[in-house]
Structure formats: C-alpha cells, structure tokens
N, C-alpha and C positions, 0 to 999 in steps of 0.2 A: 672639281668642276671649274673652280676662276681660273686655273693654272689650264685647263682645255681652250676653254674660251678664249683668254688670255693670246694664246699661240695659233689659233683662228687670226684671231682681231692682227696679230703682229705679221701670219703667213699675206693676209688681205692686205693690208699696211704697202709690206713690201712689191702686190702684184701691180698693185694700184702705181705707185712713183714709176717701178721698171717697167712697166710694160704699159695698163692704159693711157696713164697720162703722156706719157713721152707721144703715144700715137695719136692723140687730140691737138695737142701742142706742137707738133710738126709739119705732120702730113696733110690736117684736114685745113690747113691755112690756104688760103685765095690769094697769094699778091698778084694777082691777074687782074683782079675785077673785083678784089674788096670781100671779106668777110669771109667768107669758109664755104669749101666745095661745096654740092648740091650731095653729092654720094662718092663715096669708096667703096671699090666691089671686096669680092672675096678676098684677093690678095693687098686689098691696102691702095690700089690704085684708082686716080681719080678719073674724072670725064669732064673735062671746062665745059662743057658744052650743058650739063644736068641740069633744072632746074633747083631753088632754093627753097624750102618749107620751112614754114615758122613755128613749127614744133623743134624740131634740129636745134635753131637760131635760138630760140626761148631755152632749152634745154642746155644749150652751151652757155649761153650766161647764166643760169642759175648756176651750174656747177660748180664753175671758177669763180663766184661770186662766193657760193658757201667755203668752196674750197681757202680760198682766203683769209675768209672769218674766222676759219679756225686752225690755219697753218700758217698767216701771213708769211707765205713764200709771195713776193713782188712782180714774179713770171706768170703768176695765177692773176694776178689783179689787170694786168696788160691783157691776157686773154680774155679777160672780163670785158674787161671796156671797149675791143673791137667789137667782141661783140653785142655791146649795148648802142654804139655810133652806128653801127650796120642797120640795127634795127630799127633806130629812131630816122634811120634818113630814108629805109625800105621799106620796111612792114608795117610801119602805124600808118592807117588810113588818114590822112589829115584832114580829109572831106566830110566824108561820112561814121567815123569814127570805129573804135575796135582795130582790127588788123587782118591784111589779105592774108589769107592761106597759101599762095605758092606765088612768088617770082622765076622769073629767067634766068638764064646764068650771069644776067649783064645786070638783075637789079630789079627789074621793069615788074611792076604786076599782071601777070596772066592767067590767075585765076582769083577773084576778089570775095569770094563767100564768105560771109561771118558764121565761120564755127567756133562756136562757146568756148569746146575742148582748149581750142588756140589760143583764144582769149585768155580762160582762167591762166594758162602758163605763161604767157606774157606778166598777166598781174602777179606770177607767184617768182616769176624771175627778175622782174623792174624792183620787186618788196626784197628780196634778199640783196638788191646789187646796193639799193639804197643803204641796206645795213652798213655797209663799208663803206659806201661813199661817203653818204651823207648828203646828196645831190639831191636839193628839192624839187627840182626840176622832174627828176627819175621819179619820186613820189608821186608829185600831180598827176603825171604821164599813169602811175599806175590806179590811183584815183578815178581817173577820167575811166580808165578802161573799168571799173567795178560799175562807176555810175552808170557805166551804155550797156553795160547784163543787165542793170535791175532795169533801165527804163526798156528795153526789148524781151528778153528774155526770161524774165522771171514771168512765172504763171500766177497771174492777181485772184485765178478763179479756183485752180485745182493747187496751187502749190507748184513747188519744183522749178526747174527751170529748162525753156523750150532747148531743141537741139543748134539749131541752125537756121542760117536765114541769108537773104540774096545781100550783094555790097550793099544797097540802100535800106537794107531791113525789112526788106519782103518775104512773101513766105515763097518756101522750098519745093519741089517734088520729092528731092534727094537728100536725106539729112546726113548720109553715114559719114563717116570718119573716115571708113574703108571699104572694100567689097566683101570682105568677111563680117561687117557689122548686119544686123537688120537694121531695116529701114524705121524706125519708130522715134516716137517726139520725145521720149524723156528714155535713158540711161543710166546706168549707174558710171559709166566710166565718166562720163562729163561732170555727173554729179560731184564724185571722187575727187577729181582734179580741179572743179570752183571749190570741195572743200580746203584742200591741202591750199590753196592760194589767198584764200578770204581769210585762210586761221593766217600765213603770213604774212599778209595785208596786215590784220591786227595787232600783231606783234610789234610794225615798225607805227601803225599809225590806228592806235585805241579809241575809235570813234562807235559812238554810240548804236546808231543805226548798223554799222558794219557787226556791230556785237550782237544785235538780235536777229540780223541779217543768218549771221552765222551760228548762231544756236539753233534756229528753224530747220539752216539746212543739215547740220548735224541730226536733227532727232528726225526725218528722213530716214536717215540710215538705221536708225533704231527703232523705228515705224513701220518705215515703209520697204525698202530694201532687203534688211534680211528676211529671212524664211521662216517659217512661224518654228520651227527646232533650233532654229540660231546656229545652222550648221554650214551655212552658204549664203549668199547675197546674190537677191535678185536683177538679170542682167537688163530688159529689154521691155517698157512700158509703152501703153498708148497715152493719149495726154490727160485723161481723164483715171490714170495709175491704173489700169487694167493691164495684168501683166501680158505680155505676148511673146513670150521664147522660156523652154523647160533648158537651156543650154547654162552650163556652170563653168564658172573660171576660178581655179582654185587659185591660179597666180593672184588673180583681180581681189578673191578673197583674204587670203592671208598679206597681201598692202593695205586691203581698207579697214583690215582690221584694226592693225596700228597705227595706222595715220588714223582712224577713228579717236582714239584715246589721247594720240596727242591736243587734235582739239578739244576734248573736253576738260581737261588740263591747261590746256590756255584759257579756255573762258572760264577757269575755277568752277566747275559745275557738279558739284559732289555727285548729284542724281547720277547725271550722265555719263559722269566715270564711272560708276558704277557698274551700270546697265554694260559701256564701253568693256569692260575691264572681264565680264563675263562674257561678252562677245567674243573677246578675243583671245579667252580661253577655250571653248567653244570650234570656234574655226581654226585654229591651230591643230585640236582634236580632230576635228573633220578629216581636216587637208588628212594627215598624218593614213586614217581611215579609207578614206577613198579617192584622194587626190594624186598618188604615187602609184607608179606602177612597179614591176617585181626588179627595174633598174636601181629604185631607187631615185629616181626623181619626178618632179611635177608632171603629170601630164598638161595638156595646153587646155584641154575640155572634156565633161562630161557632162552628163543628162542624170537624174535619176535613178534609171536603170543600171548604166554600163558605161565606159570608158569610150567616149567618141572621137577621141585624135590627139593621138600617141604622142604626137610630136612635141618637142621639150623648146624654152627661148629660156633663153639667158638670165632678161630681165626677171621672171618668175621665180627662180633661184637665189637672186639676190635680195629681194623682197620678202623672199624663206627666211632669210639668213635673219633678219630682222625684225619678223614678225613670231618664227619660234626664241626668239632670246628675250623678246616683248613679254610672252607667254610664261618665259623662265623665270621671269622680274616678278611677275604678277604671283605668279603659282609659288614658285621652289620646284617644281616637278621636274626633275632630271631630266626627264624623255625629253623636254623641249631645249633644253640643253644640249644631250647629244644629239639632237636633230637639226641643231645649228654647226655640227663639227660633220653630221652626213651630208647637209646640202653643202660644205664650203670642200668632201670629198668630192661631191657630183662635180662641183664647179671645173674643181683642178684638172677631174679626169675627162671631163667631156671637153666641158666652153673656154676653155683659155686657150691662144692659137699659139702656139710656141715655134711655129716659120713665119706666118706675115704678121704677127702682132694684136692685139686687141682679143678679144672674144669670138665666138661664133655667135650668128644671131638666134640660128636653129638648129637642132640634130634631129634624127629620126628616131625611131623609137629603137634599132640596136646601135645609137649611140653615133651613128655617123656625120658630119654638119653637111649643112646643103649648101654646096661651094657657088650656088646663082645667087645669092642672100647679097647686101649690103654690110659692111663691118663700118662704116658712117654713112647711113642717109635721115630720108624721110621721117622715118621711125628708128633708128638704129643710132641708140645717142648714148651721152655720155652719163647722162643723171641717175640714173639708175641704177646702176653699176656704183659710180661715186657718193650719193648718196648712204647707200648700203654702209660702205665702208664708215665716212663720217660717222653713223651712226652708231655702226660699233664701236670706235674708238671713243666715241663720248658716253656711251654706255657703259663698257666694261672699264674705262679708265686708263 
C-alpha cells in the first residue's frame, strides 16, 4: 500500500511541475497592467479587459508561498511576491479596512463589499508568505485583517461569525459569495476558510487571544456543523444557528474534514483531535457511501434523499485525494487507501486537459468538461490543486 501511494504522490509530483505550475507561471502573468489576468477561458486564453477578484490574488500567493517553503525553487518565491505587491498596492482597503472583492483590469476598485470568505484567505496567504519572508510588515497586514473579523464579524451574541457586509461595515441585503450560494448569515464554507487561516495565523504568530479565538471556532464544527451521525456538514445557517438548506457537499465535506484535525493538532487539543479524528473517519465513510456516483467520482451535491447534481469540479477530487489518505493515517483501513489511488484515476482520466494545459474546472456527469468554464479566474485557482499535492508529498514522504 506505501509502494501505491508512493507512485500516486510521485505520478502528482510530476503533473503538478509539467503541466499546472508551468501554466500559472506563464500564461496567467499581466505585464500589461500588473499582477495576473482577471481569467483564462477554456483554451488558456486571456481577456485584459476581465476584471480582478481577490480570491484568485489571495489564492496565488498562498500557493507559491507554500510552494517555496517546501521546494525552495526561487521562480516560486518571484511569483510570490508579485503577487503579494499587487495586493498590498490593490486590494487592502486602506480606509476602511479588510479588502475589496473585485477590481478592473487596470487595478481600480469596482466592487468594495467585505466578504469574510476574502478576508480569511487574505489572512491565510499574508501568514504563509511571511513563513518565508519573514516581512513584518506582511504579518501586521495579516493581524490587522483578523483584528477587523473579530471587531465586525464575529457574532458577540449567538457565536460564529456574520457573512458579509458593505465597504463601510454595514449590513447587506446579499451576503452570497455566488449565485449558487443561499442567501443566509452564517456558513460553513466561510466558517471553513477563517478556520484553515486563523490555525495559520497561529502557526506564524502564537498569540493568546487568536488561540481561543480559534479553538471556539474549531468546536463549531464539532458542535454545530456536523450532523448529529457525523456523516456530513452542515451548509447554510440563519444567524441565530437555525439551519436553513437540507443541500450536502461532499467535496466541502471530505476538506473540512482534514483541515478540521489539522487544527486540532496545532492547538495541541487531545479532546478535539479526538472528536476530529472520528469525524474524519466518519465522512470519508460517507463520501465513499453516497457521495460518488457509478463513475466513480464526487458528485458536486446531494440532499438526503438522492443525488442532486451530477456534475464533478476538480477541486473536490483533489481534497479526496487528501482527506481519504487523512483517513488511511488515522484508521490503517486500506479502502481509504485505495480510494486515494481511485480519485488520483478519476483525476487523470477526466480533469487533466492534455491540449490547452491545466485542468478542467467541471465535467458533466458522462465525464465531459464544459469548454464556457474558466481554467484561471474568479474561482478557478491554483491552491487547491497545489495544495493537495504538497500534502501528499509531506505525508507519504
């Protein structure tokens, strides 16, 4: 089974150098206007004219920052740090603090909303760039951004923390993230994403408050989020934790599984590893159960009942890859073993585009990608994918 995995980790190793990273590292550069496209359609081609989103920008500096840390290739650290000058000269709010959501092609802020989601991945990519830097600077900056969650955002009454809110810190009609979201105050994917950023906050900068900060919103997930069979995580709250959507995402499930455990492991928390550690036994089980269809890989959603849309993304595969070897760590159970050598078959045979480069973002349910999609925009990044890898190779060795 290490000699499987092994050759997993090494086939991944290899896709990642020839083919992802070469196409982050080339194509999605701006020297036009500074920092990186707005989007690349189907075939790898850009539009100068796109706007810019700070999920993208957040998302390309964490990568190459991590990427760094642990391959100190010096082409990675250059990609790093445009895009950390892009960001600190565009996307941090200087006024009102936090960071817009979308620019122009030329820089300019044209939509200025404080969404959380943006926020925590700003703090969770400023905390890894610092790992390498060592720029205090980058630190403060990612300090500053945790202080203005807790003083907006965090809920003093019911817990959690709210979704969104206007450039001045007013409240919203519209909280979503997307048009697929529902509309409601608290989340688990926001949740998700201040946790994976506060546990890396932590790591570079062990402060007290951020430590119980960040154990509250961990036992959340262990509370309140999962599902009383510990078989799925709850998507879609009002702000008073009343759930309001029966919709499951098994992608969403098997990532918070493991990034669950890593923080409780960083905050040394026996209990909660614990608890963690059977969770993510648990939904690894799930998924396996009723998250796959007869392809063979994730579906994007279901309900209770039945399988509500078929449709497969990338990132959900690679967050497989990661959360059943998680499960393998934990257990010994082979199944989750070779379920990390099925999703790295799904990957090869569907989402790797072997004419224009990178991935697909989505297929359809027989397997086909949907050539309108993005292969670098809004949502369509690199971390995910990089991540995954990283992961392997520092887990199986």
């Amino acid at each position: 089974m290490d000699q499987q995995l092994t050759s997993v980790k090494e086939a991944f190793r290899k896709e990642l150098i020839e083919n992802v990273l070469p196409f982050w590292m080339i194509k999605t550069i701006d020297n036009l206007k500074g920092g990186f496209w707005g989007r690349l359609d189907f075939t790898g081609t850009h539009d100068p004219l796109e706007p810019k989103g700070a999920i993208l920008n957040a998302r390309i500096l964490w990568t190459f920052s991590a990427l760094y840390n642990q391959m100190r290739n010096k082409e990675f650290i250059e990609v790093a740090d445009r895009a950390y000058e892009y960001i600190s000269t565009h996307f941090l709010d200087k006024e009102y603090g936090g960071v817009h959501w979308k620019l122009d092609s030329s820089g300019q802020p044209v939509e200025s909303k404080k969404q959380i989601y943006a926020i925590a991945f700003m703090i969770y990519a400023f905390s890894e760039y610092f790992r390498v830097t060592g720029n205090k600077n980058v630190l403060e900056e990612s300090i500053d951004l945790y202080k203005v969650i807790e003083k907006y955002s965090f809920d003093t009454v019911h817990g959690g923390y709210l979704e969104a809110f206007s450039r001045e810190w007013d409240s919203l009609e519209d909280l979503r993230l997307s048009n697929i979201d529902e509309n409601e105050k608290k989340t688990l994917n926001t949740h998700l994403h201040l946790l994976e950023a506060y546990t890396g906050l932590f790591q570079v900068w062990p402060d007290e408050d951020l430590k119980n900060k960040l154990s509250a919103l961990a036992t959340l997930f262990s509370d309140r989020f999962i599902s009383d069979n510990q078989e799925y995580f709850k998507l879609f709250f009002d702000e008073q934790w009343n759930l309001r959507s029966d919709r499951i995402s098994p992608g969403h499930d098997i990532e918070t599984a493991w990034l669950l455990l890593e923080t409780a492991r960083t905050l040394e928390d026996k209990s909660l590893t614990s608890k963690a550690e059977r969770i993510s036994l648990n939904i690894a089980d799930s998924v396996i159960r009723t998250g796959m269809d007869e392809t063979g890989g994730l579906v994007y959603e279901r309900n209770h009942e039945k399988i509500t849309n078929y449709n497969k993304e990338w990132w959900c595969h690679v967050e497989a890859l990661v959360g059943f070897h998680n499960a393998w760590e934990i257990s010994g159970d082979k199944r989750f073993a070779e379920m990390v050598q099925k999703m790295w078959d799904f990957i090869t045979n569907y989402f790797i585009d072997r004419v224009n480069g990178e991935w697909h973002f989505r297929i359809d349910r027989q397997g086909r990608p949907y050539n309108d999609l993005d292969k670098a925009g809004f949502w369509k990044c690199p971390y995910h994918t990089v991540r995954a890898c990283l992961e392997l190779i520092r887990r199986i060795g």
